[in-house]
C-alpha positions, 0 to 999 in steps of 0.5 A: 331655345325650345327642346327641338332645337336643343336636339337639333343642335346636339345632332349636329354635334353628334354628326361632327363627332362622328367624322372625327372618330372616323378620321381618327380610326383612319388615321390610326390604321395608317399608323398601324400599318407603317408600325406593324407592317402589312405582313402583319395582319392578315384578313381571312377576306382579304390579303391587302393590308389597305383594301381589308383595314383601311380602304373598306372600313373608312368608305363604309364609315363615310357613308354612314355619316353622309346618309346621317348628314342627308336625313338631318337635313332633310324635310321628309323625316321627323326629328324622331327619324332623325334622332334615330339615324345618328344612334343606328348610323352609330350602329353601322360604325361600331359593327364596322371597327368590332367586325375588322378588329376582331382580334381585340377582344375589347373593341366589340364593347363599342357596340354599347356606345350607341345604346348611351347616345340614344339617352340624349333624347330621353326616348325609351322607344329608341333605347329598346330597339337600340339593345335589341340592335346591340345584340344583332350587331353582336352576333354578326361580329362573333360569326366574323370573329370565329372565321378570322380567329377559329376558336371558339372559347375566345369568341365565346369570352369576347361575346360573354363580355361585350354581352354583359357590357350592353346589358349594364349600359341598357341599365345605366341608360334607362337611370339616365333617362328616369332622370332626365324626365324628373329634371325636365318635369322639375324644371316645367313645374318651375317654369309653371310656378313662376309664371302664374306667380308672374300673372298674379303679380301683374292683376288686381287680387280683388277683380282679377283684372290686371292692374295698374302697372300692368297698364301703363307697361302694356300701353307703352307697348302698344304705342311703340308698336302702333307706331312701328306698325302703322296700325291704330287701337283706341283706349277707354278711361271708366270711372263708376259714377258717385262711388264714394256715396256707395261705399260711404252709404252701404260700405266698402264690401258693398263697393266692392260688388259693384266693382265686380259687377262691373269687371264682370260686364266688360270681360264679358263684353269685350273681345280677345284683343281687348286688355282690361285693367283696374286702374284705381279705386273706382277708375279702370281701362281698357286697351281695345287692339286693331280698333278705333275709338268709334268702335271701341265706343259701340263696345262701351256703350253695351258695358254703360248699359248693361251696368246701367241696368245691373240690380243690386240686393242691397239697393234699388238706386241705379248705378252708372259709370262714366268714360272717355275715349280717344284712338292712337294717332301719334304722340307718347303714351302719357299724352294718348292717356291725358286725351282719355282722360280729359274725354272722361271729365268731359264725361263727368262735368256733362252729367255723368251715365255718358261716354265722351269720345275724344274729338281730335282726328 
């Protein structure tokens, strides 16, 4: 699961949380009213109990996730935008309960909760602007609350108050993100490691090519895809010609130049969808993809000439290889590598410098 999709589920958990605090303030209110009675409260906007406390404040709380539940599942906004809608729909909520519930002088600090929500998404864009909201949205419930309480001193504590709490939550909220974006870089570099720690397991340390269990793992696969899919590649066994003269006339660092020079020539040879390996000693593959073994042969035969014709400073002999080739057209791995390589000794007892080409249809 990628970070999009992490996000894209924890706003769904934050829409669903929602609508459970919206049920929750709901219900509360009802239980306000059957303890404390209507006479009780009274709103400066609105004599009824239900129209001023529970009708209104429960329809503005609906809308507000319903339009969040609109913009998450809709195509026309970026996740950005989405990912901005459940901090300022929370917004919306917050202001809601502090401007009804002026007269508890905590219940503005709600107006904080948004600004920590917008942590999860590790966007110091959206944590700015949710502060500068958070200050907006104080201000409009401290004109609510001096009409309903007309003193000024305890607006005026109350605002103090919540004002230090959104200042201390902007600061927690920046240390969260600071850390979210070290563990996230931590864990990207570890991803990094170990994937190059990976790939250098799977190659030959001396050509760079990938090696021989890599091989036999990559030809299982293809196979099964092969035979999944219906679609044909062609596989190619080299094998430099009188190696063992070259390592035991000039020696093994030596040997290992042309064994370079030859990696060199296929890579350079080969397209994107061809897979080399350096399959033992002397001996390599080739898993040419999307291809058939007569297409695959015109690739091998600019690799036999081009090694053919490589110079060498400490010799003049012309070094040359040998190769067989066969194509997919069913059977397990090990027999699509015995075609191969009986193609490739074909090769070797028919003069050498040569590709055989596997000759079952």
């Amino acid at each position: 699961m990628n970070r999009s999709d992490v996000i894209k589920k924890y706003r769904k958990r934050l829409i669903k949380s929602y609508i459970f605090i919206a049920f929750a303030i709901m219900l509360l209110e009802i239980i306000v009213y059957f303890l404390m009675k209507s006479q009780a409260l009274k709103s400066l906007f609105f004599d009824n109990y239900f129209l001023a406390y529970l009708i209104l404040p429960t329809s503005v709380n609906a809308l507000s996730i319903v339009v969040m539940i609109l913009i998450e599942r809709s195509d026309r906004f970026k996740e950005r935008q989405k990912n901005a809608s459940t901090v300022y729909g929370l917004y919306f909520m917050a202001l809601n309960v502090s401007c009804v519930h002026s007269y508890f002088w905590a219940v503005s600090c709600c107006l904080t909760l948004p600004m920590l929500v917008s942590c999860i998404y590790g966007d110091r864009r959206l944590m700015r602007s949710s502060v500068i909201t958070a200050f907006f949205s104080l201000f409009v419930s401290a004109i609510v609350s001096n009409f309903e309480h007309g003193d000024v001193s305890f607006v005026a504590l109350n605002s103090s108050v919540t004002f230090i709490m959104i200042v201390v939550a902007y600061m927690l909220g920046s240390v969260m993100i600071d850390y979210s974006e070290e563990n996230i870089k931590e864990i990207e570099n570890r991803i990094v490691k170990e994937h190059v720690f990976k790939e250098r397991l799977k190659r030959d340390q001396m050509t760079g090519l990938l090696n021989q269990n890599t091989f036999y793992e990559d030809l299982e696969k293809e196979v099964e895809y092969a035979e999944q899919n219906d679609v044909v590649f062609a596989l190619a066994i080299i094998d430099i010609d009188n190696f063992k003269h070259v390592n035991d006339t000039y020696g093994h660092e030596y040997g290992d130049i042309v064994l370079k020079k030859l990696s060199r020539i296929m890579t350079g040879c080969c397209d994107v969808d061809a897979s080399i390996y350096r399959y033992g000693g002397e001996e390599f593959a080739i898993i040419f993809k999307n291809k058939t073994k007569m297409q695959a042969k015109a690739t091998m035969d600019q690799v036999l000439r081009k090694f053919r014709e490589a110079k060498y400073r400490f010799t003049n002999e012309m070094i040359t290889l040998s190769c067989g080739i066969c194509d997919y057209n069913g059977g397990s791995a090990k027999y699509m590598f015995r075609k191969s390589d009986a193609a490739l000794y074909e090769a070797k007892q028919t003069g050498k410098n040569r590709i055989v080409v596997d000759r079952e249809s």
